[in-house]
TORMARDREN-337084 format. One record per residue: x, y, z of N, C-alpha, C, O in turn; residue in three letters; residue number from 1. Coordinates in steps of 0.1 Angstrom, whole numbers, plus 5000, padded with zeros to 4 digits. Layout:
N
n_u; n_v; n_w; ca_u; ca_v; ca_w; c_u; c_v; c_w; o_u; o_v; o_w; type; seq
X; Y; Z; X; Y; Z; X; Y; Z; X; Y; Z; ALA; NUM
...
//
This chain:
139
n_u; n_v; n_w; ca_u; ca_v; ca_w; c_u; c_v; c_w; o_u; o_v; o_w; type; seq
6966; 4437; 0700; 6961; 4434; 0714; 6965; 4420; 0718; 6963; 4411; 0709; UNK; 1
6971; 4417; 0729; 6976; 4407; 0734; 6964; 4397; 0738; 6955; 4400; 0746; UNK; 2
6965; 4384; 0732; 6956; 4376; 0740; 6957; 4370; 0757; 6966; 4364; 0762; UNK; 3
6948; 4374; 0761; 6947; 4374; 0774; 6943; 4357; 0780; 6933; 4352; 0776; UNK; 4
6948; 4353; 0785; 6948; 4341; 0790; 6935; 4335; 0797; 6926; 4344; 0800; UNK; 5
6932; 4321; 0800; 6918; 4316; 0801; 6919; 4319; 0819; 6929; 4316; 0826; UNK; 6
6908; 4324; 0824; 6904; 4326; 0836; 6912; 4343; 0839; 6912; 4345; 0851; UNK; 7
6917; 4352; 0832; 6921; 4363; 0833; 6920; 4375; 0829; 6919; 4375; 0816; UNK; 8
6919; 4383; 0832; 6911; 4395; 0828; 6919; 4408; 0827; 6928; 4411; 0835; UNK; 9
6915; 4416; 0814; 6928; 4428; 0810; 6922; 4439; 0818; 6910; 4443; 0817; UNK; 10
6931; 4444; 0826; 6924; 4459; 0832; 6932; 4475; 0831; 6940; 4479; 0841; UNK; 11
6931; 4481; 0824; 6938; 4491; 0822; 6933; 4502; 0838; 6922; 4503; 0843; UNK; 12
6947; 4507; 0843; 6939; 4511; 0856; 6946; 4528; 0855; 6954; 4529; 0846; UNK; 13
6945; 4538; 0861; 6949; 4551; 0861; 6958; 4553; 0876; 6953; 4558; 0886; UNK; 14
6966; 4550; 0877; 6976; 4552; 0892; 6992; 4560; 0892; 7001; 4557; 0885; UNK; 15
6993; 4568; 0902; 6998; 4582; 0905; 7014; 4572; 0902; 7017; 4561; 0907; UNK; 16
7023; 4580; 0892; 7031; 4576; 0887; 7043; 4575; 0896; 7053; 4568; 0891; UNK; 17
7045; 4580; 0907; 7054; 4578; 0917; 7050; 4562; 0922; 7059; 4553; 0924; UNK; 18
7037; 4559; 0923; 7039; 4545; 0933; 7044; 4534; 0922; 7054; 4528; 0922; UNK; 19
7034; 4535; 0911; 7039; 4526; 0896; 7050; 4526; 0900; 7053; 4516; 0906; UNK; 20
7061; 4535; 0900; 7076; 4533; 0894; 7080; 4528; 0905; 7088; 4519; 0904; UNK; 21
7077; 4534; 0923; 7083; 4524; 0934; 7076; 4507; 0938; 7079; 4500; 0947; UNK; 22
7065; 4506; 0926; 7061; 4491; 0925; 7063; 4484; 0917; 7059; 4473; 0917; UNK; 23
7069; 4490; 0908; 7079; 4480; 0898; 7094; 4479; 0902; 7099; 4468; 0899; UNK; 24
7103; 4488; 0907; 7115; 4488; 0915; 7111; 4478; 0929; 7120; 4471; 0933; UNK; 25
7104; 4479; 0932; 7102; 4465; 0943; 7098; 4449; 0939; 7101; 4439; 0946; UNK; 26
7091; 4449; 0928; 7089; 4436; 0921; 7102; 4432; 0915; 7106; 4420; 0916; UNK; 27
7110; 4444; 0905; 7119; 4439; 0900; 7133; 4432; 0909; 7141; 4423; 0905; UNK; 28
7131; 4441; 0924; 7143; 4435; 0932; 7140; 4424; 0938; 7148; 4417; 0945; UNK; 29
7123; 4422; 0935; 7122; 4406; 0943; 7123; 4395; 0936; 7127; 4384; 0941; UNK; 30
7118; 4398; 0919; 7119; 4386; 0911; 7133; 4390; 0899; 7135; 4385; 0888; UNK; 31
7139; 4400; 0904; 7148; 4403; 0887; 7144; 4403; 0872; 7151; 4405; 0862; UNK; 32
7127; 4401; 0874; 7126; 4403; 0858; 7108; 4408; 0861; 7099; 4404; 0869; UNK; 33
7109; 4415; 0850; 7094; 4418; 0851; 7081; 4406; 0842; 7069; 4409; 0842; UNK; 34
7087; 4389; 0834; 7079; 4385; 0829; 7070; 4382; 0841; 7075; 4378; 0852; UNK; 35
7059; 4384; 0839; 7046; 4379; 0848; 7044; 4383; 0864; 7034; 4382; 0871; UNK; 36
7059; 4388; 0867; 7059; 4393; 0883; 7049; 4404; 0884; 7042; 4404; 0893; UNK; 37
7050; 4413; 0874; 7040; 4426; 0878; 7024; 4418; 0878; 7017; 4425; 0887; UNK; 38
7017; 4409; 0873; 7003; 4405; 0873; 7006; 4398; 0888; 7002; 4403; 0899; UNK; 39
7012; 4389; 0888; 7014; 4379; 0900; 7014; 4390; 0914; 7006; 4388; 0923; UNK; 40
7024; 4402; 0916; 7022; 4409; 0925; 7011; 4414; 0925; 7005; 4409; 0934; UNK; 41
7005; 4421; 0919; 6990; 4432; 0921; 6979; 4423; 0921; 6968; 4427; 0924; UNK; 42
6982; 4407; 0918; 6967; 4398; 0923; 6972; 4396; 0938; 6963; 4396; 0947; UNK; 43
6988; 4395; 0943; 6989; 4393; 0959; 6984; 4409; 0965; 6976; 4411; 0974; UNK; 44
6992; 4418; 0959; 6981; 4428; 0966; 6967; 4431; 0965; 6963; 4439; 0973; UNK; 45
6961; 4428; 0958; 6948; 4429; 0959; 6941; 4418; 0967; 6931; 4423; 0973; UNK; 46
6943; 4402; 0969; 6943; 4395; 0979; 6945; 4397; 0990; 6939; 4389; 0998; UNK; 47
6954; 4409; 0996; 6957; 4413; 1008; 6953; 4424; 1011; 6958; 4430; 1021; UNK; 48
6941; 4431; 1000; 6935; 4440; 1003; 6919; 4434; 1006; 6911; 4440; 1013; UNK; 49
6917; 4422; 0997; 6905; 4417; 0998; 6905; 4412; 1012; 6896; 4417; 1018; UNK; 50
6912; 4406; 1018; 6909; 4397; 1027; 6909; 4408; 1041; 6901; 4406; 1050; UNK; 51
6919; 4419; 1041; 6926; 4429; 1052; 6908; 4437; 1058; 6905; 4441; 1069; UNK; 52
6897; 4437; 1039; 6887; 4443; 1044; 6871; 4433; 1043; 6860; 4436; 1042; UNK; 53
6877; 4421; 1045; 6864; 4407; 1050; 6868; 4404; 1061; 6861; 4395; 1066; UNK; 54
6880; 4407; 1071; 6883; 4402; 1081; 6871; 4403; 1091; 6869; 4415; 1090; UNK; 55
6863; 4399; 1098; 6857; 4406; 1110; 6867; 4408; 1119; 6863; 4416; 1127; UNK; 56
6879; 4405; 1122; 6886; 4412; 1130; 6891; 4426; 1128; 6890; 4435; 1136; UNK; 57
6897; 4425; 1115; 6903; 4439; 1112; 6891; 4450; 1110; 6893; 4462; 1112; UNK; 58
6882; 4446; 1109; 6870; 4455; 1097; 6870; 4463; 1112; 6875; 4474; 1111; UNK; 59
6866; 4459; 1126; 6867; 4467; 1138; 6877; 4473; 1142; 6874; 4482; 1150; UNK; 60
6889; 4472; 1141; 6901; 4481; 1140; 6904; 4486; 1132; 6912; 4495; 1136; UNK; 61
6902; 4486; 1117; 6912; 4491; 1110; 6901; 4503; 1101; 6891; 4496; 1099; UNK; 62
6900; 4511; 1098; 6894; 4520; 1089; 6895; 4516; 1078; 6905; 4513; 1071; UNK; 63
6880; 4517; 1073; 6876; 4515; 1055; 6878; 4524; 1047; 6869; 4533; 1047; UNK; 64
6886; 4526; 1039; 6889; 4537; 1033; 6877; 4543; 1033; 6868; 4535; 1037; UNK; 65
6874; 4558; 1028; 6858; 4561; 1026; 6862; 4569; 1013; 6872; 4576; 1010; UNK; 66
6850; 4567; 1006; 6843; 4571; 0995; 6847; 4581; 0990; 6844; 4592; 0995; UNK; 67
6856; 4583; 0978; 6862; 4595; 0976; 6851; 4608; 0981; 6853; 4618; 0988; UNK; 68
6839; 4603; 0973; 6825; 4613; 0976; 6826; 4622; 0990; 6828; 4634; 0992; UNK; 69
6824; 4611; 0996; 6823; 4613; 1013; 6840; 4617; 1016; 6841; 4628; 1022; UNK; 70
6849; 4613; 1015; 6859; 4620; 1021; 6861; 4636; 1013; 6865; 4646; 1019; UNK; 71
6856; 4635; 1000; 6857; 4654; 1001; 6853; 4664; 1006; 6857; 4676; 1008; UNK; 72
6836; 4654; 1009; 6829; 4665; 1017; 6836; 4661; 1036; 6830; 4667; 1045; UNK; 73
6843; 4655; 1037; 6844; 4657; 1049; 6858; 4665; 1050; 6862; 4671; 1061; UNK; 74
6865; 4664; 1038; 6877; 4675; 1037; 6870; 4690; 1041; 6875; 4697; 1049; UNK; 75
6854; 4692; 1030; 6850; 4703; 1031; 6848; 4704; 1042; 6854; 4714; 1046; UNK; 76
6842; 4699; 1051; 6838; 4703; 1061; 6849; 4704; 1076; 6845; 4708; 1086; UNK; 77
6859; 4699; 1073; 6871; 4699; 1079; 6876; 4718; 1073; 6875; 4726; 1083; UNK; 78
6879; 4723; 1064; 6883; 4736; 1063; 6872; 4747; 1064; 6876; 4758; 1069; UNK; 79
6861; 4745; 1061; 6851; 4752; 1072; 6856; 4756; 1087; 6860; 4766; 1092; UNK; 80
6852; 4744; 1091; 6854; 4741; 1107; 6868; 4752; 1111; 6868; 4760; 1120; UNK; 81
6879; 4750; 1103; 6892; 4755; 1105; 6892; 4770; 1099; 6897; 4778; 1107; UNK; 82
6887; 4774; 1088; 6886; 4791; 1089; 6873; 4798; 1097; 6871; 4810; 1097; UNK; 83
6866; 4791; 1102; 6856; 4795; 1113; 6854; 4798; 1124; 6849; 4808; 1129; UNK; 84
6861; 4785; 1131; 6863; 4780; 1145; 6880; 4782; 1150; 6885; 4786; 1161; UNK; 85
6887; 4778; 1137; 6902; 4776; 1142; 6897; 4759; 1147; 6900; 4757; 1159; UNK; 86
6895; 4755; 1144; 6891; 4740; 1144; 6897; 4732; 1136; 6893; 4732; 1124; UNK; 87
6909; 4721; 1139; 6917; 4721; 1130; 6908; 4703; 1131; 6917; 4697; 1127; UNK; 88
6902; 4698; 1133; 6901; 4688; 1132; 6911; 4675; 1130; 6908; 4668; 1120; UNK; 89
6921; 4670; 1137; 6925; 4665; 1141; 6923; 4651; 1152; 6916; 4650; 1162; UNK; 90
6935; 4639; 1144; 6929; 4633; 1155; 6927; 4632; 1166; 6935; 4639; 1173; UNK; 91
6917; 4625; 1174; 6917; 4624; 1187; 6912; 4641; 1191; 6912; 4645; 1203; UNK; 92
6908; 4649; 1181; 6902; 4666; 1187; 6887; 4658; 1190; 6882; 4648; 1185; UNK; 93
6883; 4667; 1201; 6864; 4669; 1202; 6863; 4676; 1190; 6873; 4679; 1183; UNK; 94
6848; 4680; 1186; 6839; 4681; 1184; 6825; 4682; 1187; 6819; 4672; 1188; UNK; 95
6818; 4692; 1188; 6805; 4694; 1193; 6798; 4693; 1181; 6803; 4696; 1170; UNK; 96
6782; 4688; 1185; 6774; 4684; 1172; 6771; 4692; 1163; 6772; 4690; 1151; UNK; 97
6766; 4710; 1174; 6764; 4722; 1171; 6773; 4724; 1158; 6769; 4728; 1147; UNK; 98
6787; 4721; 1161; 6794; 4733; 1155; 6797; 4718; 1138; 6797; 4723; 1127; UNK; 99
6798; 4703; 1139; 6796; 4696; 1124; 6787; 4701; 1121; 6790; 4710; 1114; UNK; 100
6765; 4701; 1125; 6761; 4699; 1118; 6760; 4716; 1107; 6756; 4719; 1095; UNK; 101
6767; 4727; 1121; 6768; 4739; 1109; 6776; 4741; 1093; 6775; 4746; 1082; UNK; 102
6784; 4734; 1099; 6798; 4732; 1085; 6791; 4722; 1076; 6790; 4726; 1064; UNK; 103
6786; 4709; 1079; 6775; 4703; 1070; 6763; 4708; 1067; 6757; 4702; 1059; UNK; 104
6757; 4720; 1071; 6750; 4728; 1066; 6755; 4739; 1052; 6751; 4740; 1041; UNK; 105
6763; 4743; 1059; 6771; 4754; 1048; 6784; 4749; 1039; 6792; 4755; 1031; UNK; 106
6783; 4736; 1043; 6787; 4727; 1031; 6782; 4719; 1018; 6785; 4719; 1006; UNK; 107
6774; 4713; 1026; 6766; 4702; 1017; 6750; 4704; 1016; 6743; 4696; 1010; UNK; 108
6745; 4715; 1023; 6728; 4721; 1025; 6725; 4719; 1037; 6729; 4713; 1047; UNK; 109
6712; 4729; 1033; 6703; 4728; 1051; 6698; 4714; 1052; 6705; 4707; 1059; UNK; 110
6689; 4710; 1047; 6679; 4698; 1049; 6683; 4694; 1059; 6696; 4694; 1059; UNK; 111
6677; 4689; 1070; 6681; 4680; 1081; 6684; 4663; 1077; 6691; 4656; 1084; UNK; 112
6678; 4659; 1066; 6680; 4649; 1059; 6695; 4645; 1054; 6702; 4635; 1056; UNK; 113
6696; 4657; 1048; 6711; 4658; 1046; 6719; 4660; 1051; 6729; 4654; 1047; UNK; 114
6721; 4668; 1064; 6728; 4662; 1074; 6729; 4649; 1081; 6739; 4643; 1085; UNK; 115
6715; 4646; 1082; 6715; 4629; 1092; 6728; 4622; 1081; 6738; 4616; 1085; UNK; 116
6726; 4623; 1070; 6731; 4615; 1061; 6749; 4616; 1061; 6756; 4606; 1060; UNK; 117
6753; 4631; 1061; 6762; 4631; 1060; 6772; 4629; 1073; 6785; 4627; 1072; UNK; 118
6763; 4629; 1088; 6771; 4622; 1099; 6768; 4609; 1098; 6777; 4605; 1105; UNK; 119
6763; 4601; 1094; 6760; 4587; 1096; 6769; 4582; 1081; 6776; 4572; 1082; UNK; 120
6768; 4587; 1073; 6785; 4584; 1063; 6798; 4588; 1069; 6807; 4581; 1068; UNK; 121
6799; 4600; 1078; 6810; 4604; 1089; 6817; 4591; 1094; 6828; 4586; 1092; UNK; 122
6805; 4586; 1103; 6804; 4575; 1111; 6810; 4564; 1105; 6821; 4560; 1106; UNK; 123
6796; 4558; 1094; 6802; 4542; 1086; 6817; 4542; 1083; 6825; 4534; 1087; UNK; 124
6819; 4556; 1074; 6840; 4553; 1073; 6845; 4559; 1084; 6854; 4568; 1083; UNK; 125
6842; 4557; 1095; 6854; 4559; 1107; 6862; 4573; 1105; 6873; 4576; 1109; UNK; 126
6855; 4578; 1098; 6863; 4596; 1099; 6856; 4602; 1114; 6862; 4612; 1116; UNK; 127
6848; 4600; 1122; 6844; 4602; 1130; 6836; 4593; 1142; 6830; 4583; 1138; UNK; 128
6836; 4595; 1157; 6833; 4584; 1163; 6823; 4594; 1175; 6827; 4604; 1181; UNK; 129
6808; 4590; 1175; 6804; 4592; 1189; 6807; 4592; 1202; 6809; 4581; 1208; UNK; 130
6809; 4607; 1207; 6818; 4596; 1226; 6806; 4599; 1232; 6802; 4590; 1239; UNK; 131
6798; 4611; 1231; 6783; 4609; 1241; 6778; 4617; 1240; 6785; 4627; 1238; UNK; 132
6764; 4620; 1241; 6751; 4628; 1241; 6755; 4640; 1229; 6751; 4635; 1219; UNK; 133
6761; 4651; 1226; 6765; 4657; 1214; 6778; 4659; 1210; 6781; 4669; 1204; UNK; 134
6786; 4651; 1214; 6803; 4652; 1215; 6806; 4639; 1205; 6800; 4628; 1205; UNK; 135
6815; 4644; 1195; 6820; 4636; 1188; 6837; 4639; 1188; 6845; 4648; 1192; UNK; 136
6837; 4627; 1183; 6856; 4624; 1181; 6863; 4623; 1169; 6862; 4613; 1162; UNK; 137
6873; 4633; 1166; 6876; 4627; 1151; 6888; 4615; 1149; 6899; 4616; 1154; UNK; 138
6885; 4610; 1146; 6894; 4599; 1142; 6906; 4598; 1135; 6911; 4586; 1132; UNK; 139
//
């Protein structure tokens, strides 16, 4: 085991082997060698991911990734909608309340609890936006 240096931390991480290999072909063409470039890069990208999601500017423009959790069930409820309705959910498509809170029903349960819950996580990651009285927007 390699000693790890003072103020630094070892992190073994699990990531889809296409980007690995096109982020070491981009480090390598920026510094020509991989001593210490690969740590030095992924602390600048992670820096520019920390900062991209504390901006108060960006945080209102830009979408927060959402929760793998919550984005499956909103996959689920996205293919519902589409072998149902023909509802392809799409950006910028409407949406009526009627026909989420059914697919969040026959998705994720009846309880009305569980729905409030699962449109208002909709909502926080910007996979969806209120336009008025029961009309929503997908994002």
């Amino acid at each position: 085991m390699p000693k790890i240096p003072k103020g630094k931390v070892g992190v073994y991480l699990y990531i889809d082997e296409r980007i690995w290999k096109e982020f070491k072909r981009l480090v390598f063409m920026k510094h020509e060698s991989f001593h210490g470039a690969l740590s030095y890069e992924v602390e600048e990208a992670l820096r520019n991911w920390i900062l991209l999601h504390q901006s108060p500017h960006t945080q209102k423009t830009h979408k927060i990734n959402p929760n793998p959790k919550v984005y499956k069930a909103f996959m689920e409820v996205k293919k519902y909608l589409r072998e149902r309705y023909g509802i392809l959910m799409i950006s910028g498509q409407h949406i009526i309340r009627r026909h989420l809170v059914e697919a969040i029903m026959a998705t994720r349960g009846v309880d009305p609890r569980t729905v409030q819950k699962w449109i208002k996580l909709f909502l926080e990651y910007k996979l969806i936006k209120h336009i008025s009285g029961e009309l929503y927007e997908v994002i």
